[in-house]
Structure formats: C-alpha cells, structure tokens
N, C-alpha and C positions, 0 to 999 in steps of 0.2 A: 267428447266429440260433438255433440248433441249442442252444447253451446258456446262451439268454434261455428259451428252452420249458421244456428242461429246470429251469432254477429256478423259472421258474414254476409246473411239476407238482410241485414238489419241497412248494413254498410250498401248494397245493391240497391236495395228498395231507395235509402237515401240517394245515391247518385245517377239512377237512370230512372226514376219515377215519372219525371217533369218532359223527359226525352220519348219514353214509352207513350207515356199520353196525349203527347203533340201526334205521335205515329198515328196512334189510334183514331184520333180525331180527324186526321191527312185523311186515314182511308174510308171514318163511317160519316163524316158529316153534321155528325152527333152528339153533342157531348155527354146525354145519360148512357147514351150505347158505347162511345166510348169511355167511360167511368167504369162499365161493366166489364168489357175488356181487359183495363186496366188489370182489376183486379183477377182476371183469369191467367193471365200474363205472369202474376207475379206469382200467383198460387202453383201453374206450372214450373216457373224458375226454380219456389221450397222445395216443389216434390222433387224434382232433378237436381237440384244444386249436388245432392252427392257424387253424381254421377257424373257429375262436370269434368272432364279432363282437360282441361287449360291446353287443350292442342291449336284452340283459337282464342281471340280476348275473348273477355268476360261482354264485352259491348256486343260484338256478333253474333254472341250465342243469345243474348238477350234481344237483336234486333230480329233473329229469326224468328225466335217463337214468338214475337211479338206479331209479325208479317202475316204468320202462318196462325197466329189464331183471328188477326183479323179477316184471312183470306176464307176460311174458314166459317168464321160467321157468317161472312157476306153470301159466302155459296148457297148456305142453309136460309139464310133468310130470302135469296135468288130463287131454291127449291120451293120452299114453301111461301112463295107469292106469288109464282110464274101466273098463276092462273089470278090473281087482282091486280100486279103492277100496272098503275099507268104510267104514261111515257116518260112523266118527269123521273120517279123513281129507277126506271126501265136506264134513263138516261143516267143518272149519278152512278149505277152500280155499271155502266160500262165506262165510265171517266175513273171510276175505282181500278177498273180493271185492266184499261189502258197506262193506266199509273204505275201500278204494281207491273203489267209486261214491261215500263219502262225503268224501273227502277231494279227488276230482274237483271236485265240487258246493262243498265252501269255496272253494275255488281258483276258479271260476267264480263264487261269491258274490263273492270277494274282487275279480275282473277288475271288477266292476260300481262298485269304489267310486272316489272321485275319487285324483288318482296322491300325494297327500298320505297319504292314508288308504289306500293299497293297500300305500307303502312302512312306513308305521308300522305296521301290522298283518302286513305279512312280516317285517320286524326284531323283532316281537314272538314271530312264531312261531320264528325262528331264535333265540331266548332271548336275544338281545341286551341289555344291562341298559337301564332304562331312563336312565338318565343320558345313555349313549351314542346310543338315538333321539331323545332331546331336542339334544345338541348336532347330529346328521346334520341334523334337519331344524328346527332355530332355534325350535325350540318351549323352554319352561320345562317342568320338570318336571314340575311342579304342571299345569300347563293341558294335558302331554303326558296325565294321569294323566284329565282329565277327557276327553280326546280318546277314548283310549282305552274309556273308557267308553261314549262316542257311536258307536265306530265299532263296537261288540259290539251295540250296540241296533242299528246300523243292517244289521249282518250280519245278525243274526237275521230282521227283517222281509222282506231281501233272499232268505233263505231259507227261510220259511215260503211265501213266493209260489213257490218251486219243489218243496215239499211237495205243494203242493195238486194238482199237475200230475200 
C-alpha cells in the first residue's frame, strides 16, 4: 500500500508541481517564499494523499490546499508585520488579497454552472488542450469551441449578479 502512495505522489508531484508553483508565485510575489510553499503544499498532499477520496479531481484538491496554504502564510506574515509594513508591502498583500476574493468568486460563479460546463471550463483553466476536453467529454471540437463561448457569456452574467451585491 505504502508504495501504491508513494507512486502516486511521485506521479502528482510530477504533474502539478510547475502549476502549484506558478500559484504560489501569483499570490507571494516571491519566488524563495514561493519555493517554500511549494514545498509545504506537497508535504501536505503526502500526509493526506491517503485520505483523499476522489469525490473531486485530484487538480482541485491540490489547487485548494495549495490556495489555502498560501492564504495562510500571507495572514501570518500580515500578523506578524502589521506593526513594520510599509505601504508598498501593505499594498501587495491587499492585490493578494483582492486576487484570491476574485478568484473565490470564479470558483463560486463556476459551482453555479451545470457539471458539463463546470468540467469544461476547469479543464479549460488547467490549460488543457482543447482537443483533449472535447474527447473527456464527447463533445467535437468545433461545437466544444462554441460551448465554450456560452459558458464565458454565461460566467460573466453569473458574475455580474454578485457585483451588484
């Protein structure tokens, strides 16, 4: 069992390493602080991988705790400078944080759409080609292309209604 995990992490770490650490980098600005992350990220995924119940992909579970240890850091390092940040800093950790409220709110536009159009607009975010969302979900390329389209009109209105709010 012990080195089914182990390939398993092995297979993870290989294909969402490069994606985690682009994340990590988006939210700290950093890249030793996000190297550090990184590797918190994945230390987290070992310890839980068993626990992993495939009720979502493998990309979501990884994109959360990914989010959430950056969101995380950033608090504690927000805690523990409140009393030194000057404004430049002051200023990056709220563009962090207007980031992530806005990337919350796709992700919640996104929950809203039907699970056809929830999975082609995450394979779309995980740059997936589209060739390869058209074979996952038996769509043609061509008709993926006009889906696509529909589901960016349909994000948007889903998101303008929580604008208004």
């Amino acid at each position: 069992m012990s080195n089914l995990l182990e390939n398993q992490f092995k297979e993870i770490y290989r294909d969402y390493y490069t994606k985690v650490q682009r994340l990590c980098l988006g939210y700290t600005g950093d890249s030793e602080m996000a190297d550090d992350l990184v590797q918190e990220v994945f230390i987290k995924v070992w310890e839980n991988l068993s626990k992993f119940r495939g009720e979502s992909q493998v990309s979501t579970w990884i994109y959360r705790i990914t989010v959430n240890t950056c969101l995380l850091s950033l608090k504690k390092a927000r805690r523990e400078n409140t009393v030194g940040l000057d404004d430049k800093n002051g200023k990056i950790l709220d563009e962090v944080q207007d980031k992530e409220n806005q990337i919350q709110l796709l992700h919640k536009c996104i929950g809203e759409l039907n699970e056809t159009d929830r999975l082609i607009i995450t394979l779309l975010l995980e740059e997936v080609p589209y060739n390869e969302i058209a074979e996952v979900t038996s769509i043609s390329e061509g008709n993926l292309r006009v889906k696509i389209h529909r589901i960016k009109q349909q994000l948007s209105i889903i998101y303008s209604k929580y604008e208004r709010l």
